[in-house]
C-alpha positions in Angstrom: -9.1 -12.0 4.3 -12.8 -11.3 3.4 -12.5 -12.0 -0.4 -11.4 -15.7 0.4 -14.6 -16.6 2.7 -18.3 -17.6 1.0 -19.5 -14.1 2.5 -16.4 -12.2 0.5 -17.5 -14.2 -2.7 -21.1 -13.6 -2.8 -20.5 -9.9 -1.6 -18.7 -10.1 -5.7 -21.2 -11.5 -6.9 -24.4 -9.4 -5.7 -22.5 -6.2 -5.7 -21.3 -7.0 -9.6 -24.9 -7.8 -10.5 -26.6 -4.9 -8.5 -23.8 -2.6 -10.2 -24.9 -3.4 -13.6 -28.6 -3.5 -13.2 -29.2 -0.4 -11.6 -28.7 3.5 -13.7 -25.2 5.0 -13.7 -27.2 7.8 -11.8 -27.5 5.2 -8.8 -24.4 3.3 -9.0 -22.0 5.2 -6.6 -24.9 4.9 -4.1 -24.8 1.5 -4.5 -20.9 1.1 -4.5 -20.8 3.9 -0.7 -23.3 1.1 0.4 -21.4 -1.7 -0.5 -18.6 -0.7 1.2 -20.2 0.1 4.7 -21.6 -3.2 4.2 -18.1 -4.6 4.7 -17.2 -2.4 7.4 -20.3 -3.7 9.5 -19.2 -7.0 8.9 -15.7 -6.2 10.1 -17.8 -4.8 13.3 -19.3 -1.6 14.3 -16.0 -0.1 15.8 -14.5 0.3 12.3 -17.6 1.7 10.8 -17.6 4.4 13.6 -14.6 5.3 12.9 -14.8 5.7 9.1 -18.3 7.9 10.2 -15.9 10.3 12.2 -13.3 10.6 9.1 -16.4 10.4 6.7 -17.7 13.8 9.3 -14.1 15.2 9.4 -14.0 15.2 5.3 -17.4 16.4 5.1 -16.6 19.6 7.7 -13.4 20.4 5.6 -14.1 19.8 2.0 -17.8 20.4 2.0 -18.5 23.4 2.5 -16.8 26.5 0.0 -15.0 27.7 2.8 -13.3 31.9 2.6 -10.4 30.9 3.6 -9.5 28.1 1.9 -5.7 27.7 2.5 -6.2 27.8 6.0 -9.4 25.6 6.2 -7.1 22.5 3.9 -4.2 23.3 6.8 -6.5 22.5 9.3 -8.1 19.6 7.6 -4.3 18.2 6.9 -3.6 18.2 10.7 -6.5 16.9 11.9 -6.0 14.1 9.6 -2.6 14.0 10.4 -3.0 14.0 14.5 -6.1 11.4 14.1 -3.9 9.1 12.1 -1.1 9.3 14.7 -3.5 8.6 17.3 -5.0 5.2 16.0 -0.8 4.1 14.6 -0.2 4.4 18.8 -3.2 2.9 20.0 -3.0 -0.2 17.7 0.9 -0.4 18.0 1.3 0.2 22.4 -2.4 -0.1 23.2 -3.3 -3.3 21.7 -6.3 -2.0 19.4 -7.3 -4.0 16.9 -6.8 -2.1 13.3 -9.6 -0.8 12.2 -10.7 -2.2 8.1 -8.8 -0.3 5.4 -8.4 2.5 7.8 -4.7 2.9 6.9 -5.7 3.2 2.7 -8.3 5.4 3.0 -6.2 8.1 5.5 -4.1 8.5 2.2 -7.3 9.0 0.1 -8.7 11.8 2.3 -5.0 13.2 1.9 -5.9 13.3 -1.6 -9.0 14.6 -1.1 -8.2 17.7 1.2 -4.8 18.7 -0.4 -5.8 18.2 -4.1 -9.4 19.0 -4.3 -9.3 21.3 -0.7 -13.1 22.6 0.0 -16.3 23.2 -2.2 -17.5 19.8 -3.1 -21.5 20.6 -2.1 -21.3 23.0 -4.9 -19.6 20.9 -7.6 -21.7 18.2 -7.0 -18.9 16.0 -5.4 -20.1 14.4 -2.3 -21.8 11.2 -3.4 -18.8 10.3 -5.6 -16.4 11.3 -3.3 -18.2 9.0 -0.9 -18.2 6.2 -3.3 -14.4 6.9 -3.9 -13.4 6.5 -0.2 -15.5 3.4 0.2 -14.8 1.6 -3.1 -15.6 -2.0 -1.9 -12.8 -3.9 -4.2 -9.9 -1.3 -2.7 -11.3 -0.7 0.7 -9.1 -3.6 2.3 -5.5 -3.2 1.1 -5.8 -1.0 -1.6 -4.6 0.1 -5.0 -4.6 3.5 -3.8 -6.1 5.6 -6.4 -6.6 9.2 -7.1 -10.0 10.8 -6.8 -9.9 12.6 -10.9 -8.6 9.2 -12.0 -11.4 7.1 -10.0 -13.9 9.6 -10.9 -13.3 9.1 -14.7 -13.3 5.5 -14.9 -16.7 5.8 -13.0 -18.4 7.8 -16.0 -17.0 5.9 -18.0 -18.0 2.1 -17.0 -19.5 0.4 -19.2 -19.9 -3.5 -19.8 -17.1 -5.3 -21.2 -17.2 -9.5 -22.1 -13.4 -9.2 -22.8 -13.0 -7.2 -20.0 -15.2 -9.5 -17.6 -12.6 -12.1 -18.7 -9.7 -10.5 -18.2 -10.9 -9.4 -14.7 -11.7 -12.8 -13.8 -8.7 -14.5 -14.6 -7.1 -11.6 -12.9 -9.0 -12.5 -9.6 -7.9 -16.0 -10.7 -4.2 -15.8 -10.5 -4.6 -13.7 -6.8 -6.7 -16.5 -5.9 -3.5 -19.0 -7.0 -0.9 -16.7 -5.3 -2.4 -16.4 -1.7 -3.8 -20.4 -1.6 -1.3 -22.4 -3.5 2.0 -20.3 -3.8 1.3 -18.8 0.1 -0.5 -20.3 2.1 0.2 -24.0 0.4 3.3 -24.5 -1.0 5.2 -22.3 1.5 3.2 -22.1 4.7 2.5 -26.1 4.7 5.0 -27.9 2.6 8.2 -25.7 2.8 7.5 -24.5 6.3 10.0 -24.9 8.6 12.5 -25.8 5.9 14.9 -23.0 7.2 15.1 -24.5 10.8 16.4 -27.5 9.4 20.1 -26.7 8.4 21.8 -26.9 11.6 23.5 -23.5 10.1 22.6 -20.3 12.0 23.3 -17.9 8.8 21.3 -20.3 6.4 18.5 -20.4 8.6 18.4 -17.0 9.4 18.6 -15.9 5.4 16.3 -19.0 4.6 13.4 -17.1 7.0 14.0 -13.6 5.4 13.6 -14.9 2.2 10.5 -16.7 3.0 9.3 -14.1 4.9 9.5 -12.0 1.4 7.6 -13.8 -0.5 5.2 -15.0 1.9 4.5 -11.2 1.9 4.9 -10.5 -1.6 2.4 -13.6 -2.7 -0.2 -12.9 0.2 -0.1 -8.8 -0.7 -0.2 -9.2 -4.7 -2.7 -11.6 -4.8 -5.0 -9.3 -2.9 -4.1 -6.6 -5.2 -5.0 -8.7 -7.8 -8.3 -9.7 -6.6 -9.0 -5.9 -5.8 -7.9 -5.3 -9.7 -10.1 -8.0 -10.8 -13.2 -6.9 -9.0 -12.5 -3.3 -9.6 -12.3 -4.3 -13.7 -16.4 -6.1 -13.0 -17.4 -3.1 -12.2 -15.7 -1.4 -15.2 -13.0 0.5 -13.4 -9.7 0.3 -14.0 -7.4 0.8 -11.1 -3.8 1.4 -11.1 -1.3 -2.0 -10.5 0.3 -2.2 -7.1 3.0 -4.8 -8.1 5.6 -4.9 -10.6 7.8 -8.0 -10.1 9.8 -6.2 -7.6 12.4 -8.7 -6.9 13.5 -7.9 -10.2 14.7 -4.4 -9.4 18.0 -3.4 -10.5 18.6 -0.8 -8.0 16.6 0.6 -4.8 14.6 2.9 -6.9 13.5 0.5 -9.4 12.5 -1.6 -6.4 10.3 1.4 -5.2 8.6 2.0 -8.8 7.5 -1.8 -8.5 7.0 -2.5 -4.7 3.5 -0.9 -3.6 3.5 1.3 -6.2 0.7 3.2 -5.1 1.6 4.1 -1.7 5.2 4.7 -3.0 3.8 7.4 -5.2 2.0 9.0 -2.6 4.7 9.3 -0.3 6.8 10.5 -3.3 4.3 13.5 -4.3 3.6 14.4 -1.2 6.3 13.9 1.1 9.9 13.8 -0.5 9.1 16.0 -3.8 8.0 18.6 -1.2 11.1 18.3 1.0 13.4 18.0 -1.9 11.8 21.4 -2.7 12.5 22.9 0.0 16.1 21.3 1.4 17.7 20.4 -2.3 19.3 17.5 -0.2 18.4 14.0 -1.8 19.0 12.1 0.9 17.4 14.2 3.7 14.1 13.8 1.6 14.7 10.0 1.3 15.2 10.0 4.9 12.2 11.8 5.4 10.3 10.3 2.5 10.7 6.7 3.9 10.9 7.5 7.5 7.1 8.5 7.0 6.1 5.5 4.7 7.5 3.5 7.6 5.9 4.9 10.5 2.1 4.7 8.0 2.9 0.7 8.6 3.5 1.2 11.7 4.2 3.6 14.7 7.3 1.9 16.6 10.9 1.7 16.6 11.2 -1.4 13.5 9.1 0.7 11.2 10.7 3.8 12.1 14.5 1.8 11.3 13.1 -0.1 8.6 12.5 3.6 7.2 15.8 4.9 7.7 17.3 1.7 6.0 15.6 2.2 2.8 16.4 5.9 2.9 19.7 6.2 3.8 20.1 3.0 0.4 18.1 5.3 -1.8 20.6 8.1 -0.8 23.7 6.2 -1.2 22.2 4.8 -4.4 21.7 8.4 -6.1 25.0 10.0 -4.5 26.6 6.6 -6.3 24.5 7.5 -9.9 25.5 11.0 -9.6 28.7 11.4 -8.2 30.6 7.8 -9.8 32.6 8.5 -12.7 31.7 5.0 -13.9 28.2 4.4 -12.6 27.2 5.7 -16.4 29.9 3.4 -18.2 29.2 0.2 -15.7 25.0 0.4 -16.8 26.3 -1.1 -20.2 27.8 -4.4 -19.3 25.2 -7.5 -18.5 27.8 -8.6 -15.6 27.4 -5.3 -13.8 23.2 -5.1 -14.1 22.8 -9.0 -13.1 25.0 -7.7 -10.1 22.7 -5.1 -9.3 20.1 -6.8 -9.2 21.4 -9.3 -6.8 22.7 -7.0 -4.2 19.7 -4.7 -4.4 17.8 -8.3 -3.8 19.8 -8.5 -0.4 19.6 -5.1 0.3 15.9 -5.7 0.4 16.0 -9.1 2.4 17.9 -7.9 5.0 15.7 -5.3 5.9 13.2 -7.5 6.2 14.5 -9.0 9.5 13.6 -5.5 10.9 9.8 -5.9 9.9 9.7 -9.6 10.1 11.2 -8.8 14.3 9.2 -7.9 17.0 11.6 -6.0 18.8 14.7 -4.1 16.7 17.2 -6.2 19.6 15.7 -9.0 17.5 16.2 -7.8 14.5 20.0 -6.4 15.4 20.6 -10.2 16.4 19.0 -11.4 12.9 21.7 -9.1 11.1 24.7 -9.5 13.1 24.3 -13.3 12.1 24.4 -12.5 8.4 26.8 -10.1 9.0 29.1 -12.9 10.5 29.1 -10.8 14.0 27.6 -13.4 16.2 28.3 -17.5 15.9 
């Protein structure tokens, strides 16, 4: 990742300094610069492609179009069909993903179904430009709303207690991707679950490792992204909330990349809920998109159904169970929770942590004592 080479580090620097040198009048020029800065560096391909989206945006949301429901319809789909496009190439074609592209599809969502069309005559464009190519969430995110970006812009302003918190911030990502990731577990623990001689050890010894290899590597970018967001004086919202200490499937979803979980929430299950008042066929739905935005193929798509069809059970249990209510009171019951939502979890990471789902089926059936 860019923010652990000497470029990504001096990119911190120079953009921090420039940032608070220049006006506040010339700072989101500075920051839309900054970020196609890093998408040259990734290489011209990604920067073409963020100029077509950058064009798409511009054609829907620029002008003050008559016919505005129909013009944000349009701009949806196009999104939408573009987005689809790139998930196959890069999952059956072998293309190389493209920097952030993924993160800032969900911004332009934002953009075209919150804010729709008009933004030449509210004076929108540069900050809206500076919003999609926000150099410290560019690569993996936070995800964060245009209004809420847009405030936190105006209202930068330099900080010394602020500057520390952001560094140590930026500090402990640092600690979590070299010493916890790619230290402690990729050097001196790896390999540890091969060394059992007992296929269901092994196999649940490389889930879990698996987990918090992604967990370590995915935080500690978010909080070097939080860190260099809070130099600049913008606050932007956490990503990570200790998830493996979730009580229940939901809980895990209001901790695990919190950002994107939102999203999908406000503008994929909330709307289907709407319309089908059916819990689980909006989870279904719900997580059946969020697993195909990973990626389009057959894991992502199960790995998606798995988490929807738990969240379902989980709310038909809360609703329906005369004792789900009473059982919430005693400490045995919530430390059980949280352990079997913890499995829930680690088992369906043999279907992302597979290359093929026969892979993954083979993975499960040895924790499900199927196969010897």
């Amino acid at each position: 990742m860019v923010w652990l080479t000497n470029f990504g580090m001096l990119f911190i620097a120079i953009t921090c300094v420039l940032y608070w040198l220049l006006p506040q009048v010339w700072r989101p020029w500075l920051l839309t610069a900054a970020g196609c800065l890093l998408l040259v560096h990734d290489g011209w391909t990604s920067l073409l492609v963020w100029v077509a989206l950058i064009a798409w945006l511009a054609l829907i949301c620029g002008p003050g179009w008559r016919r505005h429901a129909l013009v944000q319809k349009i701009g949806l789909a196009g999104l939408l069909i573009a987005f689809a496009g790139y998930q196959y190439a890069k999952a059956w074609q072998g293309l190389l993903p493209y920097l952030g592209f993924a993160f800032v599809t969900l911004k332009a969502w934002h953009l075209i179904a919150e804010h729709g069309t008009g933004a030449y005559r509210q004076g929108r464009m540069v900050s809206s430009m500076s919003y999609l190519l926000f150099p410290p969430t560019l690569l993996v995110g936070p995800v964060q709303r245009y209004d809420a970006f847009r405030m936190e812009a105006l209202r930068a302003r330099w900080d010394s207690q602020a500057v520390s918190r952001a560094l140590e911030r930026m500090l402990y990502g640092y600690c979590k991707i070299v010493l916890l990731a790619n230290y402690l577990l990729a050097n001196k623990l790896q390999g540890l679950h091969d060394l059992t001689g007992h296929a269901w050890l092994d196999t649940y010894l490389g889930l879990l490792a698996y987990g918090l290899d992604l967990y370590w590597q995915f935080s500690g970018y978010c909080d070097i992204a939080i860190g260099f967001a809070l130099l600049l004086g913008i606050r932007v919202p956490e990503n990570f909330n200790f998830p493996f200490a979730a009580r229940s499937l939901p809980d895990f979803w209001r901790r695990w990349h919190i950002t994107v979980s939102e999203w999908c929430r406000d503008f994929m299950f909330r709307p289907m809920f709407a319309r089908s008042n059916n819990y689980l066929a909006a989870s279904l739905c719900g997580m059946m998109v969020l697993g195909l935005w990973h990626e389009l193929s057959p894991r992502y798509l199960a790995w998606g159904l798995f988490h929807g069809a738990g969240l379902g059970l989980v709310h038909l249990w809360s609703k329906y169970a005369p004792l789900a209510e009473k059982l919430r009171e005693y400490k045995v019951w919530r430390v059980a929770s949280w352990f079997f939502t913890l499995q829930f979890v680690i088992l369906s990471f043999a279907l992302t942590s597979s290359p093929t789902i026969a892979e993954a089926m083979h993975k499960l059936a040895i924790l499900g004592g199927l196969h010897f």
